[in-house]
N, C-alpha and C positions, 0 to 999 in steps of 0.2 A: 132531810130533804136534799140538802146539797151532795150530801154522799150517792144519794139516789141519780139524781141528774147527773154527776161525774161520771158514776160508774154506767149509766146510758150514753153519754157522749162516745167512753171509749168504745164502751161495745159496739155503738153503732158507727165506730172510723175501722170496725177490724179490717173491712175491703181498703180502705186507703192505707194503712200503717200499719196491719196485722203483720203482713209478712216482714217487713224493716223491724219492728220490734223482736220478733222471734230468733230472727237471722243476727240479734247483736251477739259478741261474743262476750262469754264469762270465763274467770279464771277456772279451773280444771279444782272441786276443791273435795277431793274425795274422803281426803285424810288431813283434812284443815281442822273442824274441829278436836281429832286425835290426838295428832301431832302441832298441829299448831303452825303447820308447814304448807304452800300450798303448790299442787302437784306445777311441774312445769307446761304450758301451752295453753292453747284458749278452746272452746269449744264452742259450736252456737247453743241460745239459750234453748232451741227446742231440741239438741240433742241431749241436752243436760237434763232437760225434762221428761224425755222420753225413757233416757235408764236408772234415772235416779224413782222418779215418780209414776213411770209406767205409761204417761199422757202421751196420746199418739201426736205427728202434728196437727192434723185437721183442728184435734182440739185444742189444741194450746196457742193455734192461731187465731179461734175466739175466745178463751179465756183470759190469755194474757193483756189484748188490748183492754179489757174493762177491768180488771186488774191495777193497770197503768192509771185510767180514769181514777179509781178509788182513791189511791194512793195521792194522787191528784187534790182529790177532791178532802182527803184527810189533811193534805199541805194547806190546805184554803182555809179549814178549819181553826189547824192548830194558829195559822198566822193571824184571822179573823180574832181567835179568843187573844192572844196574846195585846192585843194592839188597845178590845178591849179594856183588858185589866191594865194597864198601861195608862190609858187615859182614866178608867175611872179610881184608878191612884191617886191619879194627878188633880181628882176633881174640876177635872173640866166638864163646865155644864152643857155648849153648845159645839155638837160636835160636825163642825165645818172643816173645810180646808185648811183655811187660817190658823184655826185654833191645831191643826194636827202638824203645821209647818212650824209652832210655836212650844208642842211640845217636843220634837225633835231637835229644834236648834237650841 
């Protein structure tokens, strides 16, 4: 459910951040996993996706925002489960503030 709602949030900012996100630059990494080398200079992310992947921009100006969301939304995830199992380690029975300021100090 939380995956769902991230990936709705991004998608539904692509008019506010669609084009900022596309426009950042990426390393040039044609023959990175080849070589292990990566080419010199940056390109924007939607030209990267446009010869590498064939995606034109229209589309990658709504894809990638909800993309961002996901990724987003899997970060919330993994640090949600992690905090879990942390505490129920620790057997803490009531899980307050307190008790989470207690188990990190």
């Amino acid at each position: 459910m939380v995956l769902a709602f991230a990936t709705g949030i991004g998608y539904g900012g692509f008019g506010v951040f669609g084009d900022e996100l596309i426009s950042l630059k990426v390393p040039r990494i044609k023959s990175f996993f080849a070589t292990g080398h990566l080419l010199p200079g940056q390109v924007p992310l939607w030209d990267y996706l446009d010869h590498t992947f064939g995606v034109p921009y229209n589309i990658s100006r709504l894809v990638v925002p909800g993309l961002v969301g996901l990724i987003a939304g899997l970060m919330v995830l993994v640090i949600g489960l992690g905090v879990w199992a942390l505490l129920r380690r620790k057997r803490i029975a009531v899980y307050s503030w307190v008790s989470l300021q207690r188990c990190f100090s």
